[in-house]
MARSE-725966 format. One record per residue: x, y negated, z negated of N, C-alpha, C in turn. Coordinates in steps of 0.1 Angstrom, whole numbers, plus 5000, padded with zeros to 4 digits. Layout:
XYZXYZXYZ ...
//
This chain:
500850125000500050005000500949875000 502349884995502649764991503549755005 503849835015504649805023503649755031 502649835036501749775044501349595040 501249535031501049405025502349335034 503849385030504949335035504749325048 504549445057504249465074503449325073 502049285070501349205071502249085071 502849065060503148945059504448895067 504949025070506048995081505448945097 503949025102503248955112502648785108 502348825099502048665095503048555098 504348545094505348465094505848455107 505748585114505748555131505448425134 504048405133503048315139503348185136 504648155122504748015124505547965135 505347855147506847805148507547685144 507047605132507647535129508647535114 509847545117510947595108510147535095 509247415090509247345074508047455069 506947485078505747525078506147725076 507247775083507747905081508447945069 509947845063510047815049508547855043 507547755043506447735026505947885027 505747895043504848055041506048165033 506648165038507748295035507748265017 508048145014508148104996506848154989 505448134997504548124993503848244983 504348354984503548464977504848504962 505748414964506548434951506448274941 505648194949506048054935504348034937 504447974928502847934920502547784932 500947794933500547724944501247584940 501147574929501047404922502947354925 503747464923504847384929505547394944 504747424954504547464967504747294974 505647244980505547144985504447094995 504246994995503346925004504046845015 504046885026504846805043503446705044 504746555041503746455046503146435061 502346365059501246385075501246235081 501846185089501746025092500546085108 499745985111498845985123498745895128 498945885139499145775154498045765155 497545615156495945625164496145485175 496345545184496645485197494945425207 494745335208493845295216493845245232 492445275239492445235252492945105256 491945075268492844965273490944825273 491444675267490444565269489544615254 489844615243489544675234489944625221 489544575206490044535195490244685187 489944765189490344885186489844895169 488344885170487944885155487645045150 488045165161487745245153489345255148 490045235153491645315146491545265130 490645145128490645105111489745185105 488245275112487545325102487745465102 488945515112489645655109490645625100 491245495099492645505095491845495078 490545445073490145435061489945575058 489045665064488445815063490145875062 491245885065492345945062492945925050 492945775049493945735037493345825028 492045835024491345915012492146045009 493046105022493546215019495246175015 495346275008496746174993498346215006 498046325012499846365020499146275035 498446205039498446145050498246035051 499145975061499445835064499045795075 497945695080497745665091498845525097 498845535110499645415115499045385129 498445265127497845195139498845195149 498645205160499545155174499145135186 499544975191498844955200499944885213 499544805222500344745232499444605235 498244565232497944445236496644465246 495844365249494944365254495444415269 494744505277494844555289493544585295 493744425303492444415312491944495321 491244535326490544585336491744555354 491544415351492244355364493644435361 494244465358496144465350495744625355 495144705352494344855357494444905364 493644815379493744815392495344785398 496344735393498044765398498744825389 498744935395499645015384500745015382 501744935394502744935395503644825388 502944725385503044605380503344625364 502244675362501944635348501744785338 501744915344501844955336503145005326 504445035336505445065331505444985316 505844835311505844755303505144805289 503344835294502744915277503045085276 503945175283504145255284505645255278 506545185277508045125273507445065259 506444955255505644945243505845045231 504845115237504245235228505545345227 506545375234507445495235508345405224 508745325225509745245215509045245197 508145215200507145245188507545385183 506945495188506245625187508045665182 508645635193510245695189510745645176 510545555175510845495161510145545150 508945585148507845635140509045795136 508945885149509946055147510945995137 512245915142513545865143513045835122 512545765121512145765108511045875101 510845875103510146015096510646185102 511846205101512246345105512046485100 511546485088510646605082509446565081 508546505084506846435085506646535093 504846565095504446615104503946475109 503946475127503046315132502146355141 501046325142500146355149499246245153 498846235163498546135171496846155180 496346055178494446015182494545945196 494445945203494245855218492945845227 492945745227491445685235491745645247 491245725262491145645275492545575279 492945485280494045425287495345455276 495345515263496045545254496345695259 495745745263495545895266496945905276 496645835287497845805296499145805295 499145675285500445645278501645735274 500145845266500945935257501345995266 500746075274500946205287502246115292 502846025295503845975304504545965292 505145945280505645945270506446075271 505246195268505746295262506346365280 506546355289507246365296508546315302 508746165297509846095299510546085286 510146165275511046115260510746265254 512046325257511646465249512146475236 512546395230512746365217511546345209 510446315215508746275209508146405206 508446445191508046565187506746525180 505646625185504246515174503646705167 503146665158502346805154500646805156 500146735161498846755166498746655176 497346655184497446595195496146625199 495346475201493846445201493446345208 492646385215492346275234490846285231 490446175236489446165237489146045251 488246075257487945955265488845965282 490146095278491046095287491046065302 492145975305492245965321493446015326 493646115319494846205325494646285333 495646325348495346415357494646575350 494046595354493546735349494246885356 495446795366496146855365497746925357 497446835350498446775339498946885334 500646925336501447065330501347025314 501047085311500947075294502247155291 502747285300503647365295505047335294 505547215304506247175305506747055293 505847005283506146985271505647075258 505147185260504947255252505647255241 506647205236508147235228507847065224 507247025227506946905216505646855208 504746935210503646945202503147045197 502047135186501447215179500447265185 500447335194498847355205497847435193 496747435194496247335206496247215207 496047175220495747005223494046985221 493646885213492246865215491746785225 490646805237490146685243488446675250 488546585236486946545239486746475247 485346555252484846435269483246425262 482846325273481846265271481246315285 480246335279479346405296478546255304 478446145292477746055302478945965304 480045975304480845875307481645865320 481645795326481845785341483245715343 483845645333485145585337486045675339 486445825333487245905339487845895354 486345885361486145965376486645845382 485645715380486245565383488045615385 488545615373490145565370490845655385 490145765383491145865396490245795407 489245765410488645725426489645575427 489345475417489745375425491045325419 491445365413493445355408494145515412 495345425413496145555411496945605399 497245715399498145785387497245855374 496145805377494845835363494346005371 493346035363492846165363491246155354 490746265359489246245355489146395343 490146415336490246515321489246515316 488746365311487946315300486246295307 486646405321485546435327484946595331 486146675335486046785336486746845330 487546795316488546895312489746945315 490447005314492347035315492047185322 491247245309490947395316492147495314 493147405305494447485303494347585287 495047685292495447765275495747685265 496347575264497347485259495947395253 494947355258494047265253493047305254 492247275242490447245236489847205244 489047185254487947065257486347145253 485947015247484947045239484346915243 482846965245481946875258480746755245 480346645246479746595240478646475252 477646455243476846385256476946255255 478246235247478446045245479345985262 478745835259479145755272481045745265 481545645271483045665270483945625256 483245585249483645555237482645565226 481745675230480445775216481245815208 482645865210483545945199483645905189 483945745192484745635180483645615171 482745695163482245655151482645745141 482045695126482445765117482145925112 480645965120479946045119480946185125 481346135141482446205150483346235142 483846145138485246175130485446255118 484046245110484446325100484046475101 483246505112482646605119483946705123 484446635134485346695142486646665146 486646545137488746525139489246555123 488346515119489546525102489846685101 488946775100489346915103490146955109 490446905121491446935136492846865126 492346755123493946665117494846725104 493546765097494046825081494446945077 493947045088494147185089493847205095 493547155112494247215127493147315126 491747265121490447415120490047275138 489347395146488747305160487147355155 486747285152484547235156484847245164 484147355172483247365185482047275183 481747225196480747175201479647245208 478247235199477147345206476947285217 477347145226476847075237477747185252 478747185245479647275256479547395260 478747495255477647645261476147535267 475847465265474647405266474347335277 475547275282475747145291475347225307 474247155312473947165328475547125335 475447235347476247185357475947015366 477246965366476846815372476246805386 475246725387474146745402475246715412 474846755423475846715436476146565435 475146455441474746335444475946225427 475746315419476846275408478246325410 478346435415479646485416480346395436 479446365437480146265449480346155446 479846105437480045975438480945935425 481146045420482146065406483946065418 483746105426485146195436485346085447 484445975447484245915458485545815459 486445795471488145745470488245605474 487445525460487645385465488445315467 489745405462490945345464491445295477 491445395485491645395503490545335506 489545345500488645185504489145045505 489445085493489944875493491444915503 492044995504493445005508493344965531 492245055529491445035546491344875547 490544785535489844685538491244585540 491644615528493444505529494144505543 494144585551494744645560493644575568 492944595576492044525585491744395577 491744345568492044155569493444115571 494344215567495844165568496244185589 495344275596495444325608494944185616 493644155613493244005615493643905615 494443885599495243735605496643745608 497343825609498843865615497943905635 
//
């Protein structure tokens, strides 16, 4: 009996991969819970873009309540709509922002767990982050709103985050599809999902920013944040396939629209 207990607990300890979190387990069945260390928890709450970003204060209040976790607001500045539509211009700059930040956050906290919230144009940031800075080690990772390609290799940074990845979509929210029709580099995730092993998508019937209340959060992020438990969503067995007449005009390439129209007025007066 007692070897089989050991077998168990040697499969058990398999399963960690993080060296601070493998330590407590392996300690754990010889020292009393009460002197068992606690790994502090710092959380990134990153916001979209044209936005005062009032939920990152009524998550960062619902967290503090918990005693090993530390929230930390982070942002880059108002990002218009107009600044959107050129991506070439203007996004590099809140992407250099936020990476200087977030690296700085690791670089100081190097035994912390960090884990990070993102909404819509934050979503982005991060995904271009955690590919151009492999030093950006986070322990959870939570999207919501996303305009990330949905083709997005997740595996390729797999070695810097704690999968799963969570990412909540909104079934009535339409800016996803916008971001991939009429800009480039965006993706409609935060519309159909990743679809990857690596990530959660879990379907809800909110427009693009229904997430950001208190009710959501204490529902289905603090669990994901505090012990990495995922709430399923009963909306996501539930959810109707999207009508044709939606799915065309969700896909529809405004981009090469405007790109056709530039080109025949610039054909005109040249």
């Amino acid at each position: 009996m007692r070897n089989n207990s050991l077998l168990d607990l040697q499969r058990r300890l398999q399963t960690f991969s993080d060296p601070n979190e493998y330590r407590i387990a392996e300690a754990a069945p010889f020292v009393p819970a009460s002197a068992l260390p606690v790994t502090k928890h710092v959380v990134v709450l990153l916001h979209g873009m044209n936005t005062n970003a009032e939920w990152q204060e009524a998550l960062a209040d619902a967290i503090r309540n918990c005693s090993n976790i530390e929230p930390l607001v982070v942002g880059y500045g108002n990002f218009n709509p107009l600044k959107f539509w050129f991506p070439f211009i203007f996004r590099k700059g809140r992407i250099n922002k936020v990476a200087t930040d977030l690296r700085g956050i690791c670089k100081r906290n190097p035994d912390v767990h960090i884990s990070i919230v993102a909404h819509s144009f934050g979503t982005y940031i991060l995904s271009q982050i955690l590919r151009q800075h492999p030093d950006v080690k986070l322990h959870r990772i939570l999207l919501c709103g996303a305009i990330v390609s949905a083709d997005y290799d997740w595996s390729l940074v797999t070695s810097q985050f704690k999968y799963p990845v969570i990412n909540d979509i909104g079934r009535r929210d339409p800016w996803p599809s916008m971001a991939k029709s009429w800009s480039w580099g965006f993706g409609d995730s935060g519309c159909i999902g990743f679809q990857n092993s690596l990530v959660r998508d879990r379907h809800f019937t909110y427009k693009h920013s229904g997430f950001l209340n208190q009710k959501h959060m204490q529902r289905f992020w603090l669990p994901y944040l505090l012990d990495g438990k995922v709430v399923h969503s009963r909306f996501s067995s539930k959810r109707k396939p999207m009508r044709m007449l939606e799915a065309i005009l969700r896909s529809f390439p405004g981009k090469y629209l405007i790109l056709t129209a530039a080109a025949l007025c610039l054909y005109k007066i040249f």
